[in-house]
C-alpha positions in Angstrom: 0.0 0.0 0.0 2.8 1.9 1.0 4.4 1.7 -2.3 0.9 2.9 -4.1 1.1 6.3 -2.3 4.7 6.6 -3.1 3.8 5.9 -7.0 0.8 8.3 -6.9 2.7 11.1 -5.2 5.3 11.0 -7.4 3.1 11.1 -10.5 1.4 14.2 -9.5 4.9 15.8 -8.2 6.0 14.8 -12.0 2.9 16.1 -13.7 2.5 19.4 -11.3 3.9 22.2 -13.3 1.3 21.0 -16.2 -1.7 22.1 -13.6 0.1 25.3 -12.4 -2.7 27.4 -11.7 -5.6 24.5 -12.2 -6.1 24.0 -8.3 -7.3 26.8 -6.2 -7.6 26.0 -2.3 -11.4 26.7 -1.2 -12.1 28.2 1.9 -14.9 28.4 4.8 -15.3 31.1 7.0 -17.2 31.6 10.2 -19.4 35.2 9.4 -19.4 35.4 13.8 -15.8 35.2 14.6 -14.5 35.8 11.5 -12.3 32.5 11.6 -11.2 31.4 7.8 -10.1 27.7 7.3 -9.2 25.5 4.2 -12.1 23.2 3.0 -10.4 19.4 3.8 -14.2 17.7 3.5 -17.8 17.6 2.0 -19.2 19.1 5.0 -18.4 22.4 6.5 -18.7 21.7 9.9 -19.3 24.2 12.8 -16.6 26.5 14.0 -14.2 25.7 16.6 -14.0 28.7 18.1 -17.4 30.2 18.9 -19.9 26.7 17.5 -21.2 28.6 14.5 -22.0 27.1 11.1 -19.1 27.7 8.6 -20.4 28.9 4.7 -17.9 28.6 1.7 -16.0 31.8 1.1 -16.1 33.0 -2.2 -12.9 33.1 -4.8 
């Protein structure tokens, strides 16, 4: 398995300056607190600092 994440890693460190610019990093916000985080799942969760729902932020 170990040797599959390797292989796939190295495939998209090989192919990355093809996508330069393709990937943008989405964020969430928290509109009480203000808090602003990288989306890492489907869901966007509560915020950790005050319990408020996260949105998406916009590009």
């Amino acid at each position: 398995m170990f040797d599959n994440v390797v292989q796939a890693s190295e495939a998209f460190r090989e192919s990355a300056h093809r996508m330069q610019g393709s990937l943008r990093m989405a964020l969430k916000g928290c509109p009480e607190c203000r808090t602003v985080d990288m989306i890492a799942s489907p869901s966007l969760g509560a915020c950790e600092d005050c319990g408020s729902a996260m949105i998406a932020l916009p590009r």
